[in-house]
C-alpha positions in Angstrom: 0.0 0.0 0.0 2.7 2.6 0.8 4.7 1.5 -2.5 1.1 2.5 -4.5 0.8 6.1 -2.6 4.4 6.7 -3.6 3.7 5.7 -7.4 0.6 7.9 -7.2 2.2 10.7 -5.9 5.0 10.3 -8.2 2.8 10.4 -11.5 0.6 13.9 -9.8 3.8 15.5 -9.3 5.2 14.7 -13.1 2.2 15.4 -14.4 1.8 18.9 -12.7 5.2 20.0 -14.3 4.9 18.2 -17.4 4.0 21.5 -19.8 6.0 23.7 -17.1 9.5 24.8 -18.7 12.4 23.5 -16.8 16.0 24.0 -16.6 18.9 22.2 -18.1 19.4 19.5 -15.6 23.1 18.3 -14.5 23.6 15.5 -17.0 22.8 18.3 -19.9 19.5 16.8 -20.9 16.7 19.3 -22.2 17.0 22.8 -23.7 15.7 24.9 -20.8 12.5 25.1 -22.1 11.6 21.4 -22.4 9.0 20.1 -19.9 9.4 17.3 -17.6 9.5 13.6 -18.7 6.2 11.9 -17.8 7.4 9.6 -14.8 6.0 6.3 -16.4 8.6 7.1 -19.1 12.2 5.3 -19.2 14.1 8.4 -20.7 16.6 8.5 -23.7 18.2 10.7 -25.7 15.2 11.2 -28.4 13.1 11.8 -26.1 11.9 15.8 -26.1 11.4 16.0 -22.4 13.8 16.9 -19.7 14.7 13.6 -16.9 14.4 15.4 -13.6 11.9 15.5 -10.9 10.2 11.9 -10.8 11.2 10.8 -13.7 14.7 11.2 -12.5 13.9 9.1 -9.3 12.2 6.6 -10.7 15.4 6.3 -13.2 17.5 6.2 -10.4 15.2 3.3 -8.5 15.4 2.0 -12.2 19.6 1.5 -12.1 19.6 -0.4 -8.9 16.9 -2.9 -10.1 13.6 -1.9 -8.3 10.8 -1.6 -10.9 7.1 -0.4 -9.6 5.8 -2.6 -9.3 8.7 -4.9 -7.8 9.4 -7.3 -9.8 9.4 -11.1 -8.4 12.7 -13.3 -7.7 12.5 -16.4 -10.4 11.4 -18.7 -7.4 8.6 -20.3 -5.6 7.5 -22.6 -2.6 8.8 -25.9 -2.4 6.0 -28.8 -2.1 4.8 -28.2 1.3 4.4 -31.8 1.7 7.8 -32.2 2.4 7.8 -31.2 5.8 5.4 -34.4 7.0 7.0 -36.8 8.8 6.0 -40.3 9.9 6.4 -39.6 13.9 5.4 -37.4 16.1 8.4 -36.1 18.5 8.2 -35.0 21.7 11.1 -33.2 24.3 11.8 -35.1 27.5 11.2 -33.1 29.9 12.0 -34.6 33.1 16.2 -35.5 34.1 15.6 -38.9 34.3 12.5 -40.3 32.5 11.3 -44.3 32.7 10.3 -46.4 29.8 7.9 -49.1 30.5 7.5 -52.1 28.4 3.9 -52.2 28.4 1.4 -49.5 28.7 -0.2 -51.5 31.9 3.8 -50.5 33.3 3.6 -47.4 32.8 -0.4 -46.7 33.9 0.7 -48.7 37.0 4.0 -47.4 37.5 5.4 -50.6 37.6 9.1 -50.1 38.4 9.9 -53.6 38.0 9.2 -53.3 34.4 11.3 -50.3 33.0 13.1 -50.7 30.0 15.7 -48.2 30.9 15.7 -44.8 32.1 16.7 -41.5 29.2 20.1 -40.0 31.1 19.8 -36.4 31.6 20.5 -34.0 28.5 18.8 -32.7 25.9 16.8 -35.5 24.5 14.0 -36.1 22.1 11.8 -39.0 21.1 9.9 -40.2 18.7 6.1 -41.3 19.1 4.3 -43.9 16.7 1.2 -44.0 19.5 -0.9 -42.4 22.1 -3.3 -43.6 24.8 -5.4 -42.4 27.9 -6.2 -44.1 31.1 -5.6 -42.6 34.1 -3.6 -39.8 32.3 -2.0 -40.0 28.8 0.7 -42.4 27.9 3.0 -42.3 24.4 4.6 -45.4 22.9 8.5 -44.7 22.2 9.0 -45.6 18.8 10.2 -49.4 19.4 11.2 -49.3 22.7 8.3 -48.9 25.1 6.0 -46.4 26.9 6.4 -43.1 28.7 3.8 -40.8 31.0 2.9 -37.5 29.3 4.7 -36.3 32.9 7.7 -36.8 31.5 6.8 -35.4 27.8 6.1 -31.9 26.1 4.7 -33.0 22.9 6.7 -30.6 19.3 5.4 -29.5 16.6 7.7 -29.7 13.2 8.7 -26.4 12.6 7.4 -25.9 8.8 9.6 -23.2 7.4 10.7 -24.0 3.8 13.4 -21.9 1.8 12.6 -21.2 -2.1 13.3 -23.2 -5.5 14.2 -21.1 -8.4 13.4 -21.7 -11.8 16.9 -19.8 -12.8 19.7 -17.7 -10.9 18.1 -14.5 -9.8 20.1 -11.1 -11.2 20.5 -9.3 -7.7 21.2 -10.6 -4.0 18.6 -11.8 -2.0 18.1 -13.5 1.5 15.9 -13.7 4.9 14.9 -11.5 7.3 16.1 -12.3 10.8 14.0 -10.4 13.0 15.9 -11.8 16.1 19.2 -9.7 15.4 17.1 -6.1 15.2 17.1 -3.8 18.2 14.3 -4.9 20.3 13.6 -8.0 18.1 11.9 -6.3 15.2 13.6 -5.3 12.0 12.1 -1.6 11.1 13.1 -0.2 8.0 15.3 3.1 7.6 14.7 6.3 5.4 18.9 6.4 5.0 21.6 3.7 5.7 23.5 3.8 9.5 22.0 4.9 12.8 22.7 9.0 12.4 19.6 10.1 11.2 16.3 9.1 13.5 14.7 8.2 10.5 12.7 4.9 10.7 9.5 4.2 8.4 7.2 3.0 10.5 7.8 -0.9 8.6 8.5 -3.4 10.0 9.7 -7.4 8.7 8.7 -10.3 9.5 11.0 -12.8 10.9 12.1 -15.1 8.4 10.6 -12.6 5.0 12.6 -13.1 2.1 13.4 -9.5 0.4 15.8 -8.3 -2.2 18.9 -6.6 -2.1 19.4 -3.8 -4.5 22.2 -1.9 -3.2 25.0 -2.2 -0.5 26.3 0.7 1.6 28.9 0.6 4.6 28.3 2.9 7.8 31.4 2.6 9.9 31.6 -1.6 10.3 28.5 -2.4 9.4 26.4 -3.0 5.7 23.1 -2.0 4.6 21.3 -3.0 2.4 18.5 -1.6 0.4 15.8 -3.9 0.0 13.3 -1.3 -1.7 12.6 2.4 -2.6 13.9 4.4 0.5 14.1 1.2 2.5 17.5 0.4 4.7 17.9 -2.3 7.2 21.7 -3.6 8.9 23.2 -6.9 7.5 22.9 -8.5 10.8 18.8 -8.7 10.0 19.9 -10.6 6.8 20.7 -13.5 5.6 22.2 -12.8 2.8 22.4 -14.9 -0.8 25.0 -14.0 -3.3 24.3 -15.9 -6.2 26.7 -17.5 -9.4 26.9 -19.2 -12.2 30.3 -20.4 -11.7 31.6 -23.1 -8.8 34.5 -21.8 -6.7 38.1 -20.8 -7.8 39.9 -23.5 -9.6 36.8 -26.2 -9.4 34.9 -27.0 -12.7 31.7 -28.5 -11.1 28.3 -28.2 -12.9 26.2 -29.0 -9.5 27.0 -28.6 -6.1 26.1 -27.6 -2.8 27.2 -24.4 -0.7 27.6 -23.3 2.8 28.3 -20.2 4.2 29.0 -20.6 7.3 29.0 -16.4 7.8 25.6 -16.0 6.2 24.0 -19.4 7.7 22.5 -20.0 4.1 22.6 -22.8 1.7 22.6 -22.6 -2.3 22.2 -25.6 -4.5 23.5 -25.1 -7.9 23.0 -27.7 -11.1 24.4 -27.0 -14.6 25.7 -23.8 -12.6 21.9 -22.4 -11.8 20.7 -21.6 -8.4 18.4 -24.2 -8.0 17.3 -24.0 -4.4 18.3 -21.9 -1.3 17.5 -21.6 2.1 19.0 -21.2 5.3 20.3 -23.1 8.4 22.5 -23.6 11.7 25.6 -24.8 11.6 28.1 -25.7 14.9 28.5 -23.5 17.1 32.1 -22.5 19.1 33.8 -25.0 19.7 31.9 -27.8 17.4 32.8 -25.8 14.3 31.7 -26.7 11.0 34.5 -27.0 9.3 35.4 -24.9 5.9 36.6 -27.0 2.8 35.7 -29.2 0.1 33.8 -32.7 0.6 31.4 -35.0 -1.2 28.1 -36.8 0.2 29.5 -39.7 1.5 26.2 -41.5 2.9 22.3 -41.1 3.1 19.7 -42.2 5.6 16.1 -41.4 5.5 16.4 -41.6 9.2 18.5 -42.3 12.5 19.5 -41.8 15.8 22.3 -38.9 16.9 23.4 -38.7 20.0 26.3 -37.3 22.3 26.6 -39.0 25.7 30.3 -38.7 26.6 29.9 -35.0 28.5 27.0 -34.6 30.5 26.9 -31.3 30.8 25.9 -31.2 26.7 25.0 -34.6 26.4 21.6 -35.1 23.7 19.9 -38.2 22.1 17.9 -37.0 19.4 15.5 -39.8 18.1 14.5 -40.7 14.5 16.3 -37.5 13.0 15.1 -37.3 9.6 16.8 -37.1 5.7 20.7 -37.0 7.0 23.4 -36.7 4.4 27.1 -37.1 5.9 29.4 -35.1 4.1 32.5 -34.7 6.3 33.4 -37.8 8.4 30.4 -37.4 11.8 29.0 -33.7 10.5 25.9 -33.8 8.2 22.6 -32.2 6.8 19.8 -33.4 8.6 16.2 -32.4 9.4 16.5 -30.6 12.7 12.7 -30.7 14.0 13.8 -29.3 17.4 15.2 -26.0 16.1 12.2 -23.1 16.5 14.6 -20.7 14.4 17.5 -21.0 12.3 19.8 -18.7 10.9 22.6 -18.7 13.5 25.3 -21.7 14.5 23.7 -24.3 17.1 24.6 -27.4 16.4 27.5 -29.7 17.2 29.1 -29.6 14.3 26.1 -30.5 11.7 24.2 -28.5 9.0 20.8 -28.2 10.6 17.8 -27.1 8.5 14.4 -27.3 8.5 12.6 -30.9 8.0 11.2 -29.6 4.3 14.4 -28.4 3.2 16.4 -31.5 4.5 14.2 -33.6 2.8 14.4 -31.2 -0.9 18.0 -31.7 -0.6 17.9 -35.6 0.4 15.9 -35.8 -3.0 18.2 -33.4 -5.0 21.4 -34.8 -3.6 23.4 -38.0 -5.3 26.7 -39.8 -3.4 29.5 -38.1 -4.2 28.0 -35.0 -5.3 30.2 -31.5 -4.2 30.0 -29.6 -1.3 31.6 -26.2 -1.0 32.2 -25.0 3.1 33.3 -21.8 3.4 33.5 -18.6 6.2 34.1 -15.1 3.9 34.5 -13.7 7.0 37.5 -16.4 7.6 36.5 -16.7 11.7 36.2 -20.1 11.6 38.8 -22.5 12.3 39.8 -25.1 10.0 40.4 -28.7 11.4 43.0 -30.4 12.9 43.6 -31.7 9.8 43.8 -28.4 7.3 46.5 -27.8 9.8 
């Protein structure tokens, strides 16, 4: 709605000084006498009008890519179907939880009948069946049966990235409302935090927008993502796409990480095919830079970390995992509310729907490009 009042106000204005004789404007254009260029007009030099006023902004909007109205990134919603899952998961909530091996165990709290106990950490199971007497009580995938005492019951997070139907012409990327002051990214009038100048908009967490322009205010980018429209890089994740793999390499397809960004882009025949973004390890699990290939692929498993307590998890039935460097993978990670930041111990975590787009896309051996532009993150022991 505001874009429309600006167009509006835009064609009044041109059109009140259309027949009015203007000036010789700074690029020469125009005899002094010429009236002002219509602002629906793309100017050139046969035209008998003079480019200045709103014709002159909208030229200037036109040079950085934003067209009234804006014109749409090559790209659409991947099938939302691909965020189902066969389970239903649910956090453990208690330290140390009981599984039964019946349900008439666990109704009856028969201790003599536990299975084993989940150790304390940061666990989550998988469910395949629910039942009620005398409370609620939840089947653990194959093992045996737990009180709803011990249970918070998840929803899969259904946040999807975008498949593109060829590689868009300007940067692009997500909003990450988490990183604004306050939580919310407002728009500014201006780039940098000098002028007081906010707009009153604000974007929504995880709102894909594109970039037109880049400026730096003392350490920081930012990025115009429409007409007037500033917000800080640290709201962004931010997409640079190519058509070529990195330096020296002579790929057609692969897959690549920035671990700076927390994105993902998946290029075949050297298109951007898919994108998205994710959260890799986090100080002092890195995910380590470099080139590796898909080494193995199962539809589901079991991860878990046991040998420190203090960060031990066991994370049932994690689903569409693709091991690319020894232990570290992609996998769906149903437990993650947001992404966009580094989480994990060491693996690629993205959203259930994206994991399982890229499970599909993905063949053994195919390519994958790790790499930190902002060169913070360590290589391994064995870069070294």
């Amino acid at each position: 709605m505001k874009r429309s009042y600006l167009i509006v106000a835009l064609l009044i204005t041109g059109f009140i000084y259309l027949f009015t004789p203007g000036s010789v404007s700074a690029d020469g254009f125009g005899d002094g006498s010429l009236p002002l260029c219509p602002p629906d007009l793309f100017f050139d030099s046969t035209q008998d009008c003079n480019p200045s006023g709103p014709t002159a902004y909208l030229l200037n909007m036109a040079e950085k890519g934003i067209t009234f109205p804006e014109t749409p990134l090559p790209s659409h919603k991947p099938d939302p179907a691909l965020s189902d899952v066969e389970y239903r998961y649910a956090y453990v909530s208690s330290d140390r939880a009981p599984i039964f091996q019946s349900l008439n165990d666990a109704i009856n709290n028969n201790k003599e009948n536990i299975v084993r106990w989940i150790t304390p950490g940061f666990n989550y199971v998988s469910i395949s069946q629910s039942e009620y007497s005398r409370g609620k009580y939840y089947h653990y995938t194959g093992i045996g049966w737990m009180s709803s005492d011990d249970l918070l019951i998840a929803d899969v997070p259904l946040f999807q990235g975008m498949e593109f139907t060829e590689t868009p012409k300007n940067d692009f990327g997500w909003v990450l409302s988490m990183f604004s002051p306050g939580g919310k990214a407002e728009t500014k009038y201006t780039p940098g935090y000098d002028n007081d100048d906010y707009t009153g908009r604000y974007l929504e967490h995880q709102q894909l927008v594109q970039i037109y322009d880049v400026e730096t205010v003392g350490k920081w980018d930012w990025y115009l993502i429409g007409p007037d429209e500033w917000v800080i890089q640290t709201a962004v994740a931010k997409i640079s796409p190519k058509t070529s793999p990195p330096e020296g390499m002579t790929w057609n397809r692969w897959i690549e990480v920035n671990l700076y960004e927390q994105t993902i882009v998946v290029y075949d025949d050297r298109e951007l095919v898919f994108a998205t973004i994710i959260a890799s390890g986090v100080n002092p699990f890195y995910t380590y830079p470099g080139i590796f290939r898909i080494e193995e692929k199962e539809d589901v498993t079991r991860m878990r970390w046991l040998t420190d307590p203090s960060i031990a998890y066991n994370l049932e039935s994690v689903p569409w995992t693709m091991y690319f460097d020894e232990n570290r993978a992609f996998h769906g990670a149903y437990w993650r509310a947001s992404l966009g930041y580094p989480q994990s111990h060491g693996c690629v975590n993205m959203s259930v729907g994206d994991s399982h787009w890229l499970y599909n896309w993905a063949d053994l051996g195919d390519r994958v490009y790790v790499y930190d532009p902002s060169g913070k993150t360590p290589l391994s022991d064995a870069d070294h």
